[in-house]
C-alpha positions, -999 to 999 in steps of 0.1 A, spaced: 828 -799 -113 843 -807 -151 821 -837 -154 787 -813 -144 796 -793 -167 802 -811 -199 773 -827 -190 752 -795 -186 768 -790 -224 760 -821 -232 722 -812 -226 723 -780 -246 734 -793 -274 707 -820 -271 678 -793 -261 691 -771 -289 690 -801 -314 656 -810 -299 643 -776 -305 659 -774 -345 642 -807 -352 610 -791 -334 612 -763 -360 619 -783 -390 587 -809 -381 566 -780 -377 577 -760 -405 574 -793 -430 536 -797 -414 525 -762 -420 544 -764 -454 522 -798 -464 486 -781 -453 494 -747 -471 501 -775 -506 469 -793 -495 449 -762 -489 454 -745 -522 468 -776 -544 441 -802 -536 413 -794 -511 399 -765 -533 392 -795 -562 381 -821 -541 345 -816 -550 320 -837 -531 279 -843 -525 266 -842 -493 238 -863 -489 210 -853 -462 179 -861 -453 153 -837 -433 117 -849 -418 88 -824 -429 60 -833 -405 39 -804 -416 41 -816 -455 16 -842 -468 29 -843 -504 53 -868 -520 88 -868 -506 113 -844 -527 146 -848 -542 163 -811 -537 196 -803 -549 216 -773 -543 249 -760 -555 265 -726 -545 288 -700 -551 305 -719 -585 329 -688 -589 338 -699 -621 368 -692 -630 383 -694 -599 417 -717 -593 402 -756 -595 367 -741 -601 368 -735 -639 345 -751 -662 358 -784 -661 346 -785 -625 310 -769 -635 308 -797 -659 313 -821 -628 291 -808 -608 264 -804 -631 274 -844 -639 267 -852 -607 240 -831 -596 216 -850 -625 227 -884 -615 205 -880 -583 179 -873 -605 167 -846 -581 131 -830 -586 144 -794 -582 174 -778 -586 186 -749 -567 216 -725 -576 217 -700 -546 241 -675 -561 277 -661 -570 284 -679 -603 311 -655 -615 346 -641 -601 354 -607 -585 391 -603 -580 400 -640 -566 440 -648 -567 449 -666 -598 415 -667 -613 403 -661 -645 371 -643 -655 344 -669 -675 314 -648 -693 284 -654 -676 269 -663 -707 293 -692 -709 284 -707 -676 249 -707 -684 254 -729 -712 266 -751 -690 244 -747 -664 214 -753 -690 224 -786 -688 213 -795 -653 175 -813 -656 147 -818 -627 107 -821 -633 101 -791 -609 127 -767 -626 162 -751 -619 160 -716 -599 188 -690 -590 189 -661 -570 217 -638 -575 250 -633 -554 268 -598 -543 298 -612 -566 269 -613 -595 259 -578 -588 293 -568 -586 298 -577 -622 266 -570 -637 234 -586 -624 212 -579 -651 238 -597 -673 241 -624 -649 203 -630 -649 199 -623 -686 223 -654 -694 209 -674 -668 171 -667 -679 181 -671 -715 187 -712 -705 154 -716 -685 168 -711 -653 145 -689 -636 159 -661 -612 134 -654 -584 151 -624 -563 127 -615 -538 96 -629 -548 80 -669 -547 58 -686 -568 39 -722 -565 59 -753 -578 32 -777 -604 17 -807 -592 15 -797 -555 -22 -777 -558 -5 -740 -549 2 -763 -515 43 -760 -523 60 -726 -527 97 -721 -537 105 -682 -525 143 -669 -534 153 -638 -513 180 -609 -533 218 -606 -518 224 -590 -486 253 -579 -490 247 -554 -522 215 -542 -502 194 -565 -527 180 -584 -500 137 -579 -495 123 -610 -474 86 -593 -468 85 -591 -508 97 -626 -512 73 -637 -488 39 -613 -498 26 -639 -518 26 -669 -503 -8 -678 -493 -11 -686 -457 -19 -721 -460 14 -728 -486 43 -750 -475 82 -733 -484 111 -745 -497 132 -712 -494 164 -703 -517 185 -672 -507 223 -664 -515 231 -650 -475 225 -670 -444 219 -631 -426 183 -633 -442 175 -668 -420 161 -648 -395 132 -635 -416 120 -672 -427 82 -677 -420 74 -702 -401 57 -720 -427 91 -731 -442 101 -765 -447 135 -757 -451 161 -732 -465 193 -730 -484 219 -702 -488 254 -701 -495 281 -668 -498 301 -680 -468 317 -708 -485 320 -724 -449 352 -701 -442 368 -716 -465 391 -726 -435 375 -743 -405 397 -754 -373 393 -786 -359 370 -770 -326 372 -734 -336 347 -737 -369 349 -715 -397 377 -682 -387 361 -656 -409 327 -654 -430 316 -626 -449 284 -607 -444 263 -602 -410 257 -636 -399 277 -650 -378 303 -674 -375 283 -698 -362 264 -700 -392 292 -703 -416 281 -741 -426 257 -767 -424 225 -766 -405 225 -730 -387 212 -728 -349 192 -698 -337 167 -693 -369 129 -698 -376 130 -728 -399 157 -759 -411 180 -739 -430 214 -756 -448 243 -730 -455 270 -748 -480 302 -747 -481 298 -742 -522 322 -749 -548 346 -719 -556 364 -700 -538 368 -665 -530 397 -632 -526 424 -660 -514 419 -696 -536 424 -718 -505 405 -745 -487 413 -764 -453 386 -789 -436 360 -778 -456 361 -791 -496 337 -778 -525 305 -794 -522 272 -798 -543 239 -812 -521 214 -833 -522 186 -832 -494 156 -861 -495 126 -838 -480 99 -858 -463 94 -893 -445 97 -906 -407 139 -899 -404 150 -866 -383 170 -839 -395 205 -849 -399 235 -839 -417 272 -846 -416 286 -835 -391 299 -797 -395 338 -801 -396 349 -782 -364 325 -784 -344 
């Protein structure tokens, strides 16, 4: 009997080790993603490079790029890292340029409030043949939209809320349309779309993925931002929570269960908490046209 029991002590003291050294691993591994979620994800800016078939257009290929939700001003998303994304985006010499929204701050953690006027001097920088266009975010609104497009205009980057016009060189055969912010109620897709004559092709450009739904047919493909992916996106679970109407499911990259091709990006800043976790600032670049299918990167989590 004295033997079985030291020996049951004996395992105790082992299990209760076992489970302290448990505790301690899993506390160091939570401890490392929280410093890589908020000390280096949320400036590990990338470009994601696509490439989408367009069957229906008979034009030259296109060069789009798109960049989102900048939140300038945000931790890691100052202008030092609008500089580099506007670096990068002209080095793939892209033939438009589309900004779908959310370019200032609205009570992030940490952040610090850059003039709009500011980051449209930066922004002026970005070149492409066909033009640089913007549509306005609820974060924009939230500050003062009229300012926000007033500083953007005031660099040549046209801001096309809810209405489309025909890009040059494409005889009135290619449309750009932009579609207002959802979430401030600014949000008119049968206004965006009353022009577009019935024979046009689209490229579409709106700053909330809820507004897929009402893409015509006739689009080639779409781009909208304002989730930021979820900023935090389990390995299987996807993106835990978006903000908006749309669902989860079309937090990031190409979104099931709508009309036409449409790309929601994980954008650049971030948003109420200034933390990232499997799903890093990006900038895009999607080559429209030729024989290849739609493909992306795969959407983390998924």
């Amino acid at each position: 009997m004295g033997i079985t029991l030291a020996h049951c002590r004996q395992r105790q003291r082992w299990s209760r080790a076992t489970m302290k050294r448990a505790a301690l691993a899993t506390l160091a591994l939570l401890l490392g993603v929280l410093a890589w979620s908020i000390g280096f994800e949320p400036g590990w800016l990338q470009q994601r490079q696509l490439r989408l078939a367009a069957p229906g257009w008979a034009g030259p290929p296109l060069t789009i790029a798109v960049a989102a939700d900048f939140h300038v001003g945000a931790p890691h998303a100052g202008l030092p890292m609008l500089r580099r994304v506007v670096s990068e985006i002209n080095a793939a010499h892209p033939d438009i340029i589309l900004l779908p929204g959310d370019f200032v701050i609205h009570g992030v953690l940490g952040g610090h409030p850059v003039a709009p006027e500011s980051i449209a001097d930066e922004l002026a920088l970005l070149k492409a043949p066909l033009g640089v266009f913007a549509v306005l975010g609820n974060h924009d609104w939230w500050l003062d939209g009229e300012r926000v497009r007033k500083a953007l205009e005031t660099v040549g980057i046209r801001v096309i809320d809810n209405r489309a016009l025909p890009l040059p060189g494409a005889e009135d055969k290619l449309w750009l349309a932009g579609i207002g912010d959802d979430m401030t109620d600014h949000a008119d897709p049968a206004r965006a779309f009353a022009g577009v004559p019935a024979d046009a092709k689209l490229l579409v450009i709106m700053h909330d993925p809820a507004n897929a739904a009402a893409l015509p047919p006739q689009t080639l493909v779409a781009f909208a931002g304002h989730t930021h992916g979820g900023q935090v996106r389990l390995p299987f679970v996807g993106a835990l929570i978006t903000p908006g109407r749309a669902p989860r499911e079309q937090a990031w990259g190409w979104i099931p269960d709508v009309p036409a091709a449409t790309w929601v990006t994980a954008g650049i800043g971030t948003s109420i908490l200034p933390i990232r976790f499997n799903c890093p600032p990006e900038s895009v670049v999607l080559r429209l046209g030729g024989n290849e299918a739609l493909r992306g990167t795969g959407a983390p989590g998924r």
